[in-house]
KEDO-608313 format. One record per residue: residue number from 1; z, y, x of N, C-alpha, C in turn. Coordinates in nm, 4 decimals, m for minus. Layout:
! KEDO-608313
<lopa><pos>NUM</pos><n_c3>Z</n_c3><n_c2>Y</n_c2><n_c1>X</n_c1><ca_c3>Z</ca_c3><ca_c2>Y</ca_c2><ca_c1>X</ca_c1><c_c3>Z</c_c3><c_c2>Y</c_c2><c_c1>X</c_c1></lopa>
...
//
This chain:
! KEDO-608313
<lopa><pos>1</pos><n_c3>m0.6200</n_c3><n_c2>0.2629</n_c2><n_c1>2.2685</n_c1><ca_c3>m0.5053</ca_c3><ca_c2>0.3268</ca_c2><ca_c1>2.2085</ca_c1><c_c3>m0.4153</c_c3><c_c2>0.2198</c_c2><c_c1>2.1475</c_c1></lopa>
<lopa><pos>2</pos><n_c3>m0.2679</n_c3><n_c2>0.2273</n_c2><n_c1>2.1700</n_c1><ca_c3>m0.1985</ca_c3><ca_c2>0.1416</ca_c2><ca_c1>2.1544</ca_c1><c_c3>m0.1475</c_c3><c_c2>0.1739</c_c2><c_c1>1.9463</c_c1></lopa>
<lopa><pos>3</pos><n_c3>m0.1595</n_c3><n_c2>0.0596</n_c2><n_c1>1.8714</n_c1><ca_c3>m0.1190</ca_c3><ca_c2>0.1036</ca_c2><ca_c1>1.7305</ca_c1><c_c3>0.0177</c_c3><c_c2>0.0755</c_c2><c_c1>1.7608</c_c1></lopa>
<lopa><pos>4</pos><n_c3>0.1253</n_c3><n_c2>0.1256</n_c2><n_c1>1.6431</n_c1><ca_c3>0.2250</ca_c3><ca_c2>0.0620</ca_c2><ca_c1>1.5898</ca_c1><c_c3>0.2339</c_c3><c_c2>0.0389</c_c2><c_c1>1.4711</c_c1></lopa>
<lopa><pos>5</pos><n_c3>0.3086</n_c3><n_c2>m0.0844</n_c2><n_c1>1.4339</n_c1><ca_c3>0.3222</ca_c3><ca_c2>m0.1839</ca_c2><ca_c1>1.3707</ca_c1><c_c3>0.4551</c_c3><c_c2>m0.2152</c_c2><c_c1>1.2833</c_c1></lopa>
<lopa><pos>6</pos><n_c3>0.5460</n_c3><n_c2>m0.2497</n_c2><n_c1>1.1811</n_c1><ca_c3>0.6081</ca_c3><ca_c2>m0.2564</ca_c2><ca_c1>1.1625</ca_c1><c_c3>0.6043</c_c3><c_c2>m0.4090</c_c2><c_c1>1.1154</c_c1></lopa>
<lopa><pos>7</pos><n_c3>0.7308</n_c3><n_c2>m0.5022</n_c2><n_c1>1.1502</n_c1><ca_c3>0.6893</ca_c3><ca_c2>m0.6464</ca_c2><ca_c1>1.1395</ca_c1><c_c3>0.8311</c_c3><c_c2>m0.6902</c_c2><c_c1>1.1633</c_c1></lopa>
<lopa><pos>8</pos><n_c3>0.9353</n_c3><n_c2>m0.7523</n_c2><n_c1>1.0343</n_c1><ca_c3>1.0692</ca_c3><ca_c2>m0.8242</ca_c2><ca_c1>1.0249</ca_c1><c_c3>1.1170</c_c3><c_c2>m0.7361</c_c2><c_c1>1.0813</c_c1></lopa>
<lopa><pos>9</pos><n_c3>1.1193</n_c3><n_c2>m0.5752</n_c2><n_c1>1.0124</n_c1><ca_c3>1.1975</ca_c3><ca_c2>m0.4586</ca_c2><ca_c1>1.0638</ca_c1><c_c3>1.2310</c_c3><c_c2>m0.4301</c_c2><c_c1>1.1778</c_c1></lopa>
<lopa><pos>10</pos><n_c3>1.1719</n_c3><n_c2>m0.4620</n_c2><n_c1>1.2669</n_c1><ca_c3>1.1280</ca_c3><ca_c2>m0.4207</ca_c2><ca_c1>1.3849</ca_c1><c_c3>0.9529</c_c3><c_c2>m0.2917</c_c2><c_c1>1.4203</c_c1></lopa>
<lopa><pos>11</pos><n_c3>0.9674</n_c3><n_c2>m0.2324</n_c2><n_c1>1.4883</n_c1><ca_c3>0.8801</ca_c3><ca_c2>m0.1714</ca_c2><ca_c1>1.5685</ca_c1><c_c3>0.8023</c_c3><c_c2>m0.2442</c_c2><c_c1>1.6535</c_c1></lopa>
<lopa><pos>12</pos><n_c3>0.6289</n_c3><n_c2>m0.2514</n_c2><n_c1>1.6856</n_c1><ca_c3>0.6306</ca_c3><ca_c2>m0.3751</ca_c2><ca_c1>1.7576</ca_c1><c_c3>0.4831</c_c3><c_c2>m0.2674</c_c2><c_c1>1.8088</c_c1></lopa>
<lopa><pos>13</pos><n_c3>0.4220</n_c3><n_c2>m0.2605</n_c2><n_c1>1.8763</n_c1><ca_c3>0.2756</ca_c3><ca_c2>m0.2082</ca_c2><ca_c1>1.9606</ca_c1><c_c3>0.1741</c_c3><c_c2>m0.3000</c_c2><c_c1>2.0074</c_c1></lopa>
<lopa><pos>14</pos><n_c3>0.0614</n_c3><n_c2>m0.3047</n_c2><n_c1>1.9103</n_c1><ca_c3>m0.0348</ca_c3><ca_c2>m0.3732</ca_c2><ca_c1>1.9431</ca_c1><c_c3>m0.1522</c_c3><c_c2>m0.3058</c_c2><c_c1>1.9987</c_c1></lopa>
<lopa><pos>15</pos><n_c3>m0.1733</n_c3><n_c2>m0.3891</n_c2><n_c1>2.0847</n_c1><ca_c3>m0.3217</ca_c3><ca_c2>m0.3389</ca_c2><ca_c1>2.1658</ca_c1><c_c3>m0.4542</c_c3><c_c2>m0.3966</c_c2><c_c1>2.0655</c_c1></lopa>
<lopa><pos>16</pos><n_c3>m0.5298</n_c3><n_c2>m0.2921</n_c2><n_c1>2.0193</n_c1><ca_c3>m0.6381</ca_c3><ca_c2>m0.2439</ca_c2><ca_c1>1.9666</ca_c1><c_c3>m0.7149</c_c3><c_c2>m0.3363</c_c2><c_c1>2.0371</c_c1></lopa>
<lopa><pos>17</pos><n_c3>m0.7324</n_c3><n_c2>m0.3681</n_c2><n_c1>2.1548</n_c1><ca_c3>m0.8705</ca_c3><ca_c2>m0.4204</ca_c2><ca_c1>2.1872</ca_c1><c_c3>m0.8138</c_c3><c_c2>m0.5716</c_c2><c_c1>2.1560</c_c1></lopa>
<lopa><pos>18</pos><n_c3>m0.6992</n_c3><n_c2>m0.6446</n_c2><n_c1>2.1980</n_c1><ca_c3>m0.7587</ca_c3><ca_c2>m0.8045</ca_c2><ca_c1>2.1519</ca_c1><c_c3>m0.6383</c_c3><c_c2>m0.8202</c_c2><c_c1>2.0505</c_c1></lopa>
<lopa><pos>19</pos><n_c3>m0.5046</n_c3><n_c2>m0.7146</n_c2><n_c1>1.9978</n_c1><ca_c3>m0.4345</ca_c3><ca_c2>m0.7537</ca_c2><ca_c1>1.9165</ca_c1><c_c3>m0.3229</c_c3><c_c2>m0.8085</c_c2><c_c1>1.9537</c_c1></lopa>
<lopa><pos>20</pos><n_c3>m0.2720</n_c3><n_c2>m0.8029</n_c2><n_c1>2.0825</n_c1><ca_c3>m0.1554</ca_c3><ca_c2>m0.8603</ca_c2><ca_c1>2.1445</ca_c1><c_c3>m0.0336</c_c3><c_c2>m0.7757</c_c2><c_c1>2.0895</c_c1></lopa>
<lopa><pos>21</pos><n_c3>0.0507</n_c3><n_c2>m0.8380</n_c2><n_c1>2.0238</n_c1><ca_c3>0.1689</ca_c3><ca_c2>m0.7394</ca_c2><ca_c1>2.0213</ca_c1><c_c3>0.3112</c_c3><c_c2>m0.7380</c_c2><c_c1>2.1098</c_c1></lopa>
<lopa><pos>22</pos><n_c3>0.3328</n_c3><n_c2>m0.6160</n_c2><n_c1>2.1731</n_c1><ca_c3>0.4486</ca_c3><ca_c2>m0.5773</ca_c2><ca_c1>2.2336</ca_c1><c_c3>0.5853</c_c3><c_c2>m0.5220</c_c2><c_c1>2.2136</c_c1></lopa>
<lopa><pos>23</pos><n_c3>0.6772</n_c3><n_c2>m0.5245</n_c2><n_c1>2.2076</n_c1><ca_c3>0.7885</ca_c3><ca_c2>m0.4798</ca_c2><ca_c1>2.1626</ca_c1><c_c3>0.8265</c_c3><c_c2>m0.3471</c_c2><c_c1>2.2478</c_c1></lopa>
<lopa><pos>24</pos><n_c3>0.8025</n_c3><n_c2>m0.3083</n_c2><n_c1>2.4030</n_c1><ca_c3>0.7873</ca_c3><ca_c2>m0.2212</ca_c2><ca_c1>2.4624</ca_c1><c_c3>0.6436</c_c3><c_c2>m0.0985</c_c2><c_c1>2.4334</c_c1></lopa>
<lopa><pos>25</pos><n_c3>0.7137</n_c3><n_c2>m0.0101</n_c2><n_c1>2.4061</n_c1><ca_c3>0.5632</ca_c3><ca_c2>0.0571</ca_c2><ca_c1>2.4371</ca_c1><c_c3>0.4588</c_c3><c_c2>0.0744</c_c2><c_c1>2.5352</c_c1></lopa>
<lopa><pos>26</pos><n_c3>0.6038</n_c3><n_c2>0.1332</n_c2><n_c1>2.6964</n_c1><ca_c3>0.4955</ca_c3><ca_c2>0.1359</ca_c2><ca_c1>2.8372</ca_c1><c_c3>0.4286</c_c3><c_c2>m0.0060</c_c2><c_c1>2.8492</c_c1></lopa>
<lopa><pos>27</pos><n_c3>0.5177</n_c3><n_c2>m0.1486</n_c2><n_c1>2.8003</n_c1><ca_c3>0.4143</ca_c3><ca_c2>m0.2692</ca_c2><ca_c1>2.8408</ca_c1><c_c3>0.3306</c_c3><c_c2>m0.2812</c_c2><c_c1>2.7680</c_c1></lopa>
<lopa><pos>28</pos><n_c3>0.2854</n_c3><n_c2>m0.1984</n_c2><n_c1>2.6721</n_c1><ca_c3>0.1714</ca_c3><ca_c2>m0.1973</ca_c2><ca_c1>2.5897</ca_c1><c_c3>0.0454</c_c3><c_c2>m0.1443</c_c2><c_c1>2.6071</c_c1></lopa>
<lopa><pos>29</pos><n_c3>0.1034</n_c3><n_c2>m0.0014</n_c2><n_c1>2.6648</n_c1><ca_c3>0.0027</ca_c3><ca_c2>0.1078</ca_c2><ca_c1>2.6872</ca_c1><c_c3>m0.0778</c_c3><c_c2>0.0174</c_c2><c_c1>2.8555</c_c1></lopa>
<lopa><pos>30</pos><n_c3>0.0700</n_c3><n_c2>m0.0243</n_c2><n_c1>2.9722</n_c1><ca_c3>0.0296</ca_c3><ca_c2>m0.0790</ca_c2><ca_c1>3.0726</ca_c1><c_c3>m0.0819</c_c3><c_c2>m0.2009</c_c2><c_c1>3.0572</c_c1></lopa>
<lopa><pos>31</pos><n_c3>m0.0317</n_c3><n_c2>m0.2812</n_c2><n_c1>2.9515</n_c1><ca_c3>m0.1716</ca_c3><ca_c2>m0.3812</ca_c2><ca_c1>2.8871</ca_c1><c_c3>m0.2923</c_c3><c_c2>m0.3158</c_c2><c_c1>2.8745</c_c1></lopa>
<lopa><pos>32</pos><n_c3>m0.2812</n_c3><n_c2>m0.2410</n_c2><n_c1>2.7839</n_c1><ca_c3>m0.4225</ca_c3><ca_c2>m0.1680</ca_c2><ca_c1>2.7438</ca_c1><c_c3>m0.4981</c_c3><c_c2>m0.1663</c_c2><c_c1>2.8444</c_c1></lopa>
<lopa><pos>33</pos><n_c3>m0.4767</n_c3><n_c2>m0.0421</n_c2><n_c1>2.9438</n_c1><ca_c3>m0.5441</ca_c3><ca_c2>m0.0061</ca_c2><ca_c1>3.0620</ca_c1><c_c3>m0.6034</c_c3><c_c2>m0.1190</c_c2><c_c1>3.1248</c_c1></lopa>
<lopa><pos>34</pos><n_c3>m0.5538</n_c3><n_c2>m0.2078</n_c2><n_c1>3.1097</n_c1><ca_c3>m0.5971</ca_c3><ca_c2>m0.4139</ca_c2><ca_c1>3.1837</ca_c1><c_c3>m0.6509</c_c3><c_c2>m0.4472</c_c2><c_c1>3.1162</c_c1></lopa>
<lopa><pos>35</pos><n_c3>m0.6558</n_c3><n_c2>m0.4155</n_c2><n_c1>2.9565</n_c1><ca_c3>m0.7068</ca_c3><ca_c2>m0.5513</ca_c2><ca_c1>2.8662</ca_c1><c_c3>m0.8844</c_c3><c_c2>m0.5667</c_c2><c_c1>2.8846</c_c1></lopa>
<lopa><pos>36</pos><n_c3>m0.9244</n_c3><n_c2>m0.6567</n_c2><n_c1>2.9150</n_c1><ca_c3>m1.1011</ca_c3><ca_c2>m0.7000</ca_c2><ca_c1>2.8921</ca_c1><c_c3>m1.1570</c_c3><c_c2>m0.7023</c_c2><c_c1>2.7580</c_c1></lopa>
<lopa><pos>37</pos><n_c3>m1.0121</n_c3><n_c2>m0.7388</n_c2><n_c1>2.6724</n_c1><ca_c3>m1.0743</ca_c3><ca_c2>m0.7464</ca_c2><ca_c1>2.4673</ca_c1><c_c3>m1.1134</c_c3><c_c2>m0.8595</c_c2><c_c1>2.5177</c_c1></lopa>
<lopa><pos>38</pos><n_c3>m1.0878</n_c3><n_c2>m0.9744</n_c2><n_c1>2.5530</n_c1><ca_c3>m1.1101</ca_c3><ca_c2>m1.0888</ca_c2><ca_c1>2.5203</ca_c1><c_c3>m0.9449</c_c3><c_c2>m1.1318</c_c2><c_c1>2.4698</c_c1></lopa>
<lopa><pos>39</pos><n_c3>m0.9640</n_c3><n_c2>m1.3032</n_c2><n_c1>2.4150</n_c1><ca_c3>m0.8662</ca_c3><ca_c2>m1.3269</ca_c2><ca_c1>2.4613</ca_c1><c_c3>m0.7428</c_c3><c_c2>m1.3645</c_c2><c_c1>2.5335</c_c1></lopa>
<lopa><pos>40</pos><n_c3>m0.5618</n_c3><n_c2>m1.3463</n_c2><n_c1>2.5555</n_c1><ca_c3>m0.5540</ca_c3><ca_c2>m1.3863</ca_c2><ca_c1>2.6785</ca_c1><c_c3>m0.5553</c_c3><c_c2>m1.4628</c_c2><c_c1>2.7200</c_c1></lopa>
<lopa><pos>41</pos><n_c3>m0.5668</n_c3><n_c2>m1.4624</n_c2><n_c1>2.8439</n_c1><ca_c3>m0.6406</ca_c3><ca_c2>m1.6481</ca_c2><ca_c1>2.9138</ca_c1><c_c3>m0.4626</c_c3><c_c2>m1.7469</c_c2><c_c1>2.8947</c_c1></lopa>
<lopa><pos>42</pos><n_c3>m0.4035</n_c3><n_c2>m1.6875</n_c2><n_c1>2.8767</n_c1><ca_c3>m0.2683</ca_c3><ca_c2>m1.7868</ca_c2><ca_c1>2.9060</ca_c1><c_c3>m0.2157</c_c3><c_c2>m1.7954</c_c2><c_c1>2.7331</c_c1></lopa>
<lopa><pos>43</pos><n_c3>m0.3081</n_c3><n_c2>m1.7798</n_c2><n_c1>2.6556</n_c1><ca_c3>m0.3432</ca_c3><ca_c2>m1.8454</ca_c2><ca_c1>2.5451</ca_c1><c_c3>m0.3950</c_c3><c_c2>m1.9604</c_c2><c_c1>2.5118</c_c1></lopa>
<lopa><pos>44</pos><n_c3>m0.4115</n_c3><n_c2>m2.0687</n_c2><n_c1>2.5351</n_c1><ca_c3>m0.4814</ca_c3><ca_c2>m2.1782</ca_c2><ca_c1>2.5173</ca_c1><c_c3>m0.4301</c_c3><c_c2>m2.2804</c_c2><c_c1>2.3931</c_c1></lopa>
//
């Protein structure tokens, strides 16, 4: 389940499983459904 967030007065949707935040909702919810809950690999 995707939360929302409020952050420098903006609206922002973070994914619950590893905490990524999105400014879109569908690219949020579309994350979710993908996410492993690790973190993302193009994080390093």
């Amino acid at each position: 389940m995707v939360a929302t967030t409020e952050r420098d007065g903006s609206t922002w949707y973070e994914c619950e499983e590893c905490g990524l935040l999105f400014d879109d909702r569908s690219d949020a919810d579309q994350h979710e459904r993908n996410c492993d809950a690790e973190e993302p690999s193009y994080i390093q």
